[in-house]
The first five atom37 places (N, CA, C, CB, O) and aatype in JSON, in Angstrom:
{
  "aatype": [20, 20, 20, 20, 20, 20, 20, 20, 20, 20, 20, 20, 20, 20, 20, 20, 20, 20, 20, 20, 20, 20, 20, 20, 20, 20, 20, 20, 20, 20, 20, 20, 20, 20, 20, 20, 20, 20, 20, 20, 20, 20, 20, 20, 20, 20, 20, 20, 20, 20, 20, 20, 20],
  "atom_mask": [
    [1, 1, 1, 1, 1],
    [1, 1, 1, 1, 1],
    [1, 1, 1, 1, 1],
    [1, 1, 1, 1, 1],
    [1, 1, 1, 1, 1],
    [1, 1, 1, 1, 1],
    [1, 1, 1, 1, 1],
    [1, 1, 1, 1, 1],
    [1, 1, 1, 1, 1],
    [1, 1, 1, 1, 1],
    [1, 1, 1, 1, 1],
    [1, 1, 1, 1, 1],
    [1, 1, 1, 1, 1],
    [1, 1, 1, 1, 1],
    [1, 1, 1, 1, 1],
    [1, 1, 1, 1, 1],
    [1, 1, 1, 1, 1],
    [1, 1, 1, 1, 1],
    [1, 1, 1, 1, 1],
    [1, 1, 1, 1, 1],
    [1, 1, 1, 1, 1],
    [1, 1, 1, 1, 1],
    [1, 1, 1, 1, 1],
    [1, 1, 1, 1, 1],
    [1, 1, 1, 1, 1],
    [1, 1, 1, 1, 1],
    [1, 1, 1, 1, 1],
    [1, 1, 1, 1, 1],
    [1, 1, 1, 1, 1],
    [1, 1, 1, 1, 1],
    [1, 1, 1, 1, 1],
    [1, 1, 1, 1, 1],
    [1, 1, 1, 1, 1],
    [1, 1, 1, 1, 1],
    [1, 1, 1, 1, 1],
    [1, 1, 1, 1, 1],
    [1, 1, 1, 1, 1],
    [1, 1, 1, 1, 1],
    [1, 1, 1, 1, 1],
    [1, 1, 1, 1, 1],
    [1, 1, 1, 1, 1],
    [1, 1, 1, 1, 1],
    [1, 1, 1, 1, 1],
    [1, 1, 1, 1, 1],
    [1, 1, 1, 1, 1],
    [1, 1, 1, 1, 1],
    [1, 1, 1, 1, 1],
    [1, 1, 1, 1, 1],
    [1, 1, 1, 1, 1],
    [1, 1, 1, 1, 1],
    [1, 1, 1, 1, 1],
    [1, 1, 1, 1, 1],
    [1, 1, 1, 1, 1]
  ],
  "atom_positions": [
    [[0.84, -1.19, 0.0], [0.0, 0.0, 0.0], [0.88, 1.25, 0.0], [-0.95, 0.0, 1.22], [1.81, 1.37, 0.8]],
    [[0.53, 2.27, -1.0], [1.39, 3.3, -0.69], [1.42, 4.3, -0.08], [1.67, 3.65, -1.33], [1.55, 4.92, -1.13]],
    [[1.43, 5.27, 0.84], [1.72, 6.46, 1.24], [1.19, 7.42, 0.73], [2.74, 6.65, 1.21], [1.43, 7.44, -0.47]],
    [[0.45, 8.43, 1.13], [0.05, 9.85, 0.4], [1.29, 10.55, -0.38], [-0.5, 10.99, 1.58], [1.32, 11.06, -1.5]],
    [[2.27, 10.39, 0.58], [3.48, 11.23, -0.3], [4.03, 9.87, -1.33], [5.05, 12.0, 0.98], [4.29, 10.23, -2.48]],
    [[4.14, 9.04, -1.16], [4.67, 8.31, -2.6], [3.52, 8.35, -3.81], [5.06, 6.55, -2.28], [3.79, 8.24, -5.01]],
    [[2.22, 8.5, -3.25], [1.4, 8.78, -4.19], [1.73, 9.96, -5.0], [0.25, 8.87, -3.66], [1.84, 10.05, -6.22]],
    [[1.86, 10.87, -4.07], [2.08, 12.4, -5.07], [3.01, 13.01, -5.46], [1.69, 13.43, -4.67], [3.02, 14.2, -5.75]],
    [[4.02, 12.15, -5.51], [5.6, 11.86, -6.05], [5.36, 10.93, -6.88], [6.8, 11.37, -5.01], [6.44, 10.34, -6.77]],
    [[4.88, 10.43, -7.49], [4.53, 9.16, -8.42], [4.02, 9.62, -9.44], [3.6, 8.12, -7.93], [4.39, 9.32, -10.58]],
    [[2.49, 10.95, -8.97], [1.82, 11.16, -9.45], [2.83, 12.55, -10.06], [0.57, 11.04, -8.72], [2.53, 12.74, -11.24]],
    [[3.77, 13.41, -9.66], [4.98, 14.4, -9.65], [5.46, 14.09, -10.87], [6.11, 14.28, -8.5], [5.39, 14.89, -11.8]],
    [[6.05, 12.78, -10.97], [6.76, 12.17, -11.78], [6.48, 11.93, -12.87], [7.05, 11.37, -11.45], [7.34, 11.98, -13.75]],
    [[4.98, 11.52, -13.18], [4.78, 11.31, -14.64], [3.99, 11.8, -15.17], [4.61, 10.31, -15.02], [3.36, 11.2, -16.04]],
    [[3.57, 13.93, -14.64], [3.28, 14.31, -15.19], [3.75, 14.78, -16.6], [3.02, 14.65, -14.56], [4.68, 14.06, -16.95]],
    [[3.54, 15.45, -17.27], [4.22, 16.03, -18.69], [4.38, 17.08, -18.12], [3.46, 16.14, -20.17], [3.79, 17.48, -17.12]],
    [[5.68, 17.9, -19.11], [5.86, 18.94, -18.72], [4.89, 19.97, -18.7], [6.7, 19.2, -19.2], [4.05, 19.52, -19.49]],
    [[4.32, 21.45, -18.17], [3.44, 21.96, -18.39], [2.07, 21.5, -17.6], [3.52, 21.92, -19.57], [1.42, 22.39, -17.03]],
    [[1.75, 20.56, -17.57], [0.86, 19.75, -17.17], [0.35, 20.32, -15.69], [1.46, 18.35, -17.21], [-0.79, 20.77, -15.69]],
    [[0.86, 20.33, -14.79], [0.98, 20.96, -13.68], [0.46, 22.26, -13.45], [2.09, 20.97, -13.44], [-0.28, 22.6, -12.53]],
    [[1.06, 23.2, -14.69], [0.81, 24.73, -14.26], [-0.79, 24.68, -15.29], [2.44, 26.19, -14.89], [-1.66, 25.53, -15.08]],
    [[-0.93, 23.9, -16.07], [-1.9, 24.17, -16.59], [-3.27, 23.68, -15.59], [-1.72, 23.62, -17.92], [-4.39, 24.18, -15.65]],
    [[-2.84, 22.53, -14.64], [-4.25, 22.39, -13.99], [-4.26, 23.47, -12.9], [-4.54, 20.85, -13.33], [-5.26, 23.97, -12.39]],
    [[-2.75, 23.78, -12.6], [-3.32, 25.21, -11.14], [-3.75, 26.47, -11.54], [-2.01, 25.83, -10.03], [-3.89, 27.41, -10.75]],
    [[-4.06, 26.56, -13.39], [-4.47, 27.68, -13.76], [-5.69, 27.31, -13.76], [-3.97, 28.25, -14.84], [-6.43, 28.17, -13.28]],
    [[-6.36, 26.1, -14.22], [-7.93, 25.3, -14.12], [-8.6, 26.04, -13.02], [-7.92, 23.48, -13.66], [-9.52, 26.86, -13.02]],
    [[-7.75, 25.46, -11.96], [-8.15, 25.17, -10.53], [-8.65, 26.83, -10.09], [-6.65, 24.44, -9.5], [-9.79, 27.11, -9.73]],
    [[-7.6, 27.74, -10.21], [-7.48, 28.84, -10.21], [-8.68, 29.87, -10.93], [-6.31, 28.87, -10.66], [-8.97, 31.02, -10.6]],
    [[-9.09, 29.28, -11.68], [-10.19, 30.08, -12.61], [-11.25, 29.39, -11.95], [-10.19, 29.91, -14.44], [-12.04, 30.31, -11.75]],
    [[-11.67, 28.55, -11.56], [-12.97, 27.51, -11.1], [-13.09, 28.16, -9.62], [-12.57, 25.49, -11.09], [-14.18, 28.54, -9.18]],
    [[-11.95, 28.26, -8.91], [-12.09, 28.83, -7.65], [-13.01, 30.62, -7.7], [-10.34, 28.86, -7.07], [-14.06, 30.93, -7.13]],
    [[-12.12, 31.48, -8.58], [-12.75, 32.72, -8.58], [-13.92, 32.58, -9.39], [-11.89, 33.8, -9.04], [-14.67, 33.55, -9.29]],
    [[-14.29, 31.73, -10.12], [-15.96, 31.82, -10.92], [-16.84, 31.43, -9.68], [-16.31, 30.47, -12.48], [-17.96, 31.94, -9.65]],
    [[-16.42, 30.43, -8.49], [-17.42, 29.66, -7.77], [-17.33, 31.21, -6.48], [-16.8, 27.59, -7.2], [-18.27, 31.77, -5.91]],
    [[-16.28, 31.41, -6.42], [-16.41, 32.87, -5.28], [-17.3, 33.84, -5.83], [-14.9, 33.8, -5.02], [-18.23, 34.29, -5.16]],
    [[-17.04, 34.26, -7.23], [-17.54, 35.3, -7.75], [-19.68, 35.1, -7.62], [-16.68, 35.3, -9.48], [-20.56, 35.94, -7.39]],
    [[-19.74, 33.52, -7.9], [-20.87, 33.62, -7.97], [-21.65, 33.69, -6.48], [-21.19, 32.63, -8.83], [-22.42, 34.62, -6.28]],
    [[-21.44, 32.76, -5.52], [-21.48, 32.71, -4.31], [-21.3, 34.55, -3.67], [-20.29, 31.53, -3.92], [-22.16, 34.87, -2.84]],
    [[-20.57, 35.32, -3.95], [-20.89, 36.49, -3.4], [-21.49, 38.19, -3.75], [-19.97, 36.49, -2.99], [-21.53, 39.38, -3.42]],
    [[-21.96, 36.87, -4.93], [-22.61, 38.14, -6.2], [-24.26, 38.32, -5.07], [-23.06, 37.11, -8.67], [-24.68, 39.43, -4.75]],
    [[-24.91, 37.07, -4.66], [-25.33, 37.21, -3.79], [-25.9, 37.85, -2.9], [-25.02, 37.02, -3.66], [-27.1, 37.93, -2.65]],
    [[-24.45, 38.64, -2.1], [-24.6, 39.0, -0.42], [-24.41, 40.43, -0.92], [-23.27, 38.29, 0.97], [-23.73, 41.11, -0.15]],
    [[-24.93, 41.17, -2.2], [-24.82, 42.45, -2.51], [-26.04, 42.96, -1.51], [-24.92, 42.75, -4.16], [-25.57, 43.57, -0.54]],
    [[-26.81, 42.92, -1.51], [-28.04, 43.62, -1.15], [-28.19, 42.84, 0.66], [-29.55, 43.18, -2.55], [-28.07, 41.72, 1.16]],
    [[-28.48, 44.03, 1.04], [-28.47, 44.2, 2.75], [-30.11, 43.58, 2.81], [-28.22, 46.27, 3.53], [-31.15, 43.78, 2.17]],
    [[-29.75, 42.83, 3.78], [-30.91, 41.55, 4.3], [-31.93, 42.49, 5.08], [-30.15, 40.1, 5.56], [-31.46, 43.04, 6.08]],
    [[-33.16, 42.73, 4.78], [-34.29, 43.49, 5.52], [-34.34, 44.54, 5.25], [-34.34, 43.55, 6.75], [-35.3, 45.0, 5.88]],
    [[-33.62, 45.72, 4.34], [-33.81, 46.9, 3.89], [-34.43, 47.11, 2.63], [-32.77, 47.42, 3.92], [-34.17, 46.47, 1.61]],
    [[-35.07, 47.82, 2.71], [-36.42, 48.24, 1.06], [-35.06, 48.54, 0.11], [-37.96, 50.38, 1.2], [-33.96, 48.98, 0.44]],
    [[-35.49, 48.19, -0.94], [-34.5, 48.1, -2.09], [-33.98, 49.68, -2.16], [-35.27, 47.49, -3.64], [-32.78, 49.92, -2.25]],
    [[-35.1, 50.86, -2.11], [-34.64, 52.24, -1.8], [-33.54, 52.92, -1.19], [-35.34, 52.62, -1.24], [-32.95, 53.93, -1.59]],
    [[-33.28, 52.0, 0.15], [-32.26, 52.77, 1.35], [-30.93, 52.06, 1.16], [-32.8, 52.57, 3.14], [-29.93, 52.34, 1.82]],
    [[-31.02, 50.64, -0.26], [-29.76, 50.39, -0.32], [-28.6, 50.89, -0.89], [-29.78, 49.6, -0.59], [-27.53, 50.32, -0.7]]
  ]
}
């Protein structure tokens, strides 16, 4: 059975080059679309008439 870290040294190892920066740019864009939408949200103040906002 292997280890978390021999896993992700294994998994280190036979990526391709590039490969790497291209999924932490994925990751990176998926993170700010899921923030962006989640706090598009919390614009408008909870119990105030749309007027006084």
């Amino acid at each position: 059975m292997r280890t978390a870290n021999n896993v992700f040294s294994y998994i280190l190892k036979n990526l391709k080059e590039g490969t790497l920066m291209k999924l932490a740019l994925l990751l990176g864009v998926i993170v700010v679309f899921l923030t962006s939408i989640f706090t598009a949200g919390y614009e408008a103040k909870p119990g105030v008439p749309k007027k006084n906002q």
